[in-house]
N, C-alpha and C positions, 0 to 999 in steps of 0.2 A: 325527351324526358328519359333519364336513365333509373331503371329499375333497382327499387327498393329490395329489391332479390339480389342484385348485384352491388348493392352496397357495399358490404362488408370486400368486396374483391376490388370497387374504386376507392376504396379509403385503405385499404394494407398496402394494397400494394404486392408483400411481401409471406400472404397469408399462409403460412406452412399448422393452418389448426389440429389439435390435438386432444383428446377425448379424456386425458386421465388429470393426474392431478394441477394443481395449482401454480401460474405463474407467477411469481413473485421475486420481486427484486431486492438484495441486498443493503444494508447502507453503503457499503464500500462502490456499489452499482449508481447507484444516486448521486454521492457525490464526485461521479467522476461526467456526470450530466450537466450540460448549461442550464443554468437557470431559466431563458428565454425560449422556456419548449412553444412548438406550436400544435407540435403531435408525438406521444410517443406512443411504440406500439409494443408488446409484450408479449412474448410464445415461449410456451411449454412444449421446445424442443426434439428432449426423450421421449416423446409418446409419439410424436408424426406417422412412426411408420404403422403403427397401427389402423390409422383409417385410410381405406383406398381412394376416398374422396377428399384428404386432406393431402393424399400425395399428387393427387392427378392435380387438383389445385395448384401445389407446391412447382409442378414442373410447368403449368402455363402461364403462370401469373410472376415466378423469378424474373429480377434485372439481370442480363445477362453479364454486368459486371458481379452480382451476387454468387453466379454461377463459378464464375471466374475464381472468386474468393472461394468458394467449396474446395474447386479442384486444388487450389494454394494451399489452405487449409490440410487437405488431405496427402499432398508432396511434404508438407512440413513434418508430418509424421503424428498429426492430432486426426484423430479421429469424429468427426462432429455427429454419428449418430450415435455414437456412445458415451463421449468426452463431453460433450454439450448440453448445460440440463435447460435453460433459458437463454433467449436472446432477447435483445430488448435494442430496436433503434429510435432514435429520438430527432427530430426534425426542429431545430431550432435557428435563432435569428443570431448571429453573431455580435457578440458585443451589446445584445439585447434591440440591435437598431432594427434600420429598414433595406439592411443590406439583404443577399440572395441567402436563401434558406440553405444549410448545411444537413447534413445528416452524419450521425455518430454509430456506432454498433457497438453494445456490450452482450459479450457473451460469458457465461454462467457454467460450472460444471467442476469435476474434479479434475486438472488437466494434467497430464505427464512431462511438465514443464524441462526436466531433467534430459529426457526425450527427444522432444520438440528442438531443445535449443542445441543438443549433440548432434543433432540433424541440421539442424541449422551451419553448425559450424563444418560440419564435411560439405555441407555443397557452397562454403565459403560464404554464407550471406553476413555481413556484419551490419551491426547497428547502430544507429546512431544515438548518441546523449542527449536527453534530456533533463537537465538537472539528476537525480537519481532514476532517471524512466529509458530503459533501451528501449527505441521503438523499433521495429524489425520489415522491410520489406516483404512486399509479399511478390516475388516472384513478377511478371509485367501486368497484375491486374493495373498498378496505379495506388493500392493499397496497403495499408503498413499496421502494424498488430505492434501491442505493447500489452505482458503482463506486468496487472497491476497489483497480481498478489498470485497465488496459488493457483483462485478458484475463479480470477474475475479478471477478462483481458477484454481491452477494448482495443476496436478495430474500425477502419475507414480508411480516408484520404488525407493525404498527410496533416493536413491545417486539423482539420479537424482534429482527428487525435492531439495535437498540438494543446487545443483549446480544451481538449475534455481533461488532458492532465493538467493544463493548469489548472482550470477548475478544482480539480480531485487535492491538489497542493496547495490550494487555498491562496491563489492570485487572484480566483473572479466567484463570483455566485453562482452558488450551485443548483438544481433540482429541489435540494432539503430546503431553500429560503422561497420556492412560490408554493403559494399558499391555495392560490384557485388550483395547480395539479395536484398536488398533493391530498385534498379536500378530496376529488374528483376521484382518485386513485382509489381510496377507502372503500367505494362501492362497486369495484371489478377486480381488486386483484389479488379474489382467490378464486379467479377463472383460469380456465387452461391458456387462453387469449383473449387479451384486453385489450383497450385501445385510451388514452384519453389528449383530449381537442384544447386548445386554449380556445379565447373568442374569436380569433381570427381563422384558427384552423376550422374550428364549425361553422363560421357561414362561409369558406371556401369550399368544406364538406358539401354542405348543403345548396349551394349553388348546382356544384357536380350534379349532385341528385336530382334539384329539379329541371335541369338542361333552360328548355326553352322555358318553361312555367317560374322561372328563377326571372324573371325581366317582369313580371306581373308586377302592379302598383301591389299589391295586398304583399308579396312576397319583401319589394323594398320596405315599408312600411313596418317590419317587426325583425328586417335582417340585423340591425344594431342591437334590438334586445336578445339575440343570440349569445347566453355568455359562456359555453363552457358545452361538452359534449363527453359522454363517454361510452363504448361498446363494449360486447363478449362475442365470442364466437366456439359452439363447442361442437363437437364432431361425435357426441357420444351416442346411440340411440338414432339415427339421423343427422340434420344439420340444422341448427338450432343458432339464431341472433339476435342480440336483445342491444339497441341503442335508447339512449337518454340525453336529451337536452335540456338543458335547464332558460330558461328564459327571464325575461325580466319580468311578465306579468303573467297570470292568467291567459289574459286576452291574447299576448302573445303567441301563446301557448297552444290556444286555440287554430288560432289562424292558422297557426303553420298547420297544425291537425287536418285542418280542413282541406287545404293547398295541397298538401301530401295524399287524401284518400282520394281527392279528383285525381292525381297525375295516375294514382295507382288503377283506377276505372278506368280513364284513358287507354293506359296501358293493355289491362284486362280485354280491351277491345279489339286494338290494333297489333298485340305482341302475336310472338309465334305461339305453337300448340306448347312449347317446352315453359316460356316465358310467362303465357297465362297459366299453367301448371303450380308454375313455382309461386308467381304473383295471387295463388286462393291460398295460402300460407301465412299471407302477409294482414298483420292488424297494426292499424295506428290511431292513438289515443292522445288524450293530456289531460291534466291532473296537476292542481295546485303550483302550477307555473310549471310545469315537467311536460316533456311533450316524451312521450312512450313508442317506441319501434320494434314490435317483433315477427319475426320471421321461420319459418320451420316447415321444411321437407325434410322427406328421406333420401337415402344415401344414392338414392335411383334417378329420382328428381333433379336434384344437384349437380349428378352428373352430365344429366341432360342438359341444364341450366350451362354447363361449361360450355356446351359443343356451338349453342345456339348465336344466332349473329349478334344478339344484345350482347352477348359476354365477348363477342369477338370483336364488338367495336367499342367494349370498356377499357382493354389491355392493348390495346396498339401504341 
């Protein structure tokens, strides 16, 4: 069973959380999103370096190709703890199928494109056309960056980029045409960091979470009424997470409740001193087909929470 304390760190991934204001994304952000998200996640960038527990996070929980893209980023001559106000990546199905999940990055801020791209052109990197879109290598992450205006560049692997400018040029569906994220969005995103799931991303969420207890008949039994998920995560005051699932019924709603407070006793019994620590933090509710998740220690806990084997066999 993986702990509901380490949630928010097996569903980011990427969590670089942040205590101040709001992240929120553009329209020029959105439409340059595929339509067929499964998860997208959203950080308020600018503020990272002020909590220590949002850094220590930041450096054990990065893809070492993320890392990779920092250092790229910071050769090109952009600065991401300053130049950077939001990031936002999105994990979608290509083409809306059932092919392998992609991932996209848009990042947010005021950028010195002028800069950047005279920098670019002394260390000779050229770029390639896309209809009106240079998209630009990034040095050997594997990665390529393309502004798509002043303030809003998106970045990944090459394909990918590919698809989010088509998208943004109006070849494919965007972000702004689903209705379940978009709906979802409205209630986290004037959080520092948000998160929101299509159906399929929250019962792969939610599997995660309940490990072995995720094979119980009661867990099969309401995993299809799973339709939709969304989190925050704030670093202000302590560390602070609030997830919501919306379900098909009540009853559904319940159940997982239930499912979810036994793995967390469970846990309570068998974790480490850090991991019971963190897991008397943790309440879980539901409510009118809404299944409720919050979470909260201080910046001390937390930290302990990082060091402990739970967290060191969430991120391998």
């Amino acid at each position: 069973m993986r702990s509901l304390a380490a949630l928010s760190i097996s569903t980011l991934c990427l969590a670089m959380a942040l205590p101040a204001s709001a992240a929120q994304l553009s329209n020029d952000a959105r439409s340059a999103i595929p339509q067929a998200v499964q998860q997208l996640v959203v950080i308020d960038y600018r503020a990272m370096q002020n909590s220590d527990a949002a850094m220590q996070l930041r450096e054990r929980v990065m893809p070492p190709n993320l890392k990779q893209f920092d250092e790229a980023l910071s050769k090109s001559g952009l600065n991401e703890n300053h130049d950077v106000d939001q990031l936002a990546f999105a994990l979608y199905r290509p083409g809306g199928s059932g092919e392998s999940l992609q991932t996209v990055g848009i990042a947010q801020g005021q950028f010195s494109t002028d800069d950047i791209l005279a920098n670019f052109r002394k260390q000779k990197v050229h770029p390639k056309l896309l209809r009106n879109n240079k998209i630009y290598p990034m040095g050997k992450t594997g990665m390529v960056l393309c502004f798509v205006d002043p303030s809003t560049m998106v970045f990944g692997e090459s394909d990918a980029v590919k698809q989010a400018l088509d998208v943004r040029d109006g070849l494919g569906p965007s972000l702004l045409t689903n209705g379940t994220i978009m709906d979802a969005m409205r209630s986290v995103d004037s959080e520092p960091l948000w998160s929101v799931l299509d159906q399929q991303g929250t019962q792969t969420m939610m599997k995660q979470v309940l490990g072995q207890a995720g094979s119980l008949t009661d867990y099969d039994s309401v995993r299809k009424r799973l339709l939709s998920s969304w989190y925050s995560m704030n670093f202000q005051h302590g560390v602070k997470f609030d997830l919501t699932i919306v379900t098909g019924d009540a009853f559904a709603a319940a159940t997982m409740s239930s499912l979810l407070n036994a793995a967390v006793a469970y846990k309570k019994m068998s974790g480490t001193d850090q991991e019971k620590a963190a897991l008397s933090g943790t309440d879980v509710s539901s409510s009118a087909g809404q299944l409720a998740i919050h979470f909260a220690t201080s910046n001390a806990g937390f930290n302990d929470l990082l060091k402990s084997p739970l967290f060191q066999g969430m991120v391998r």
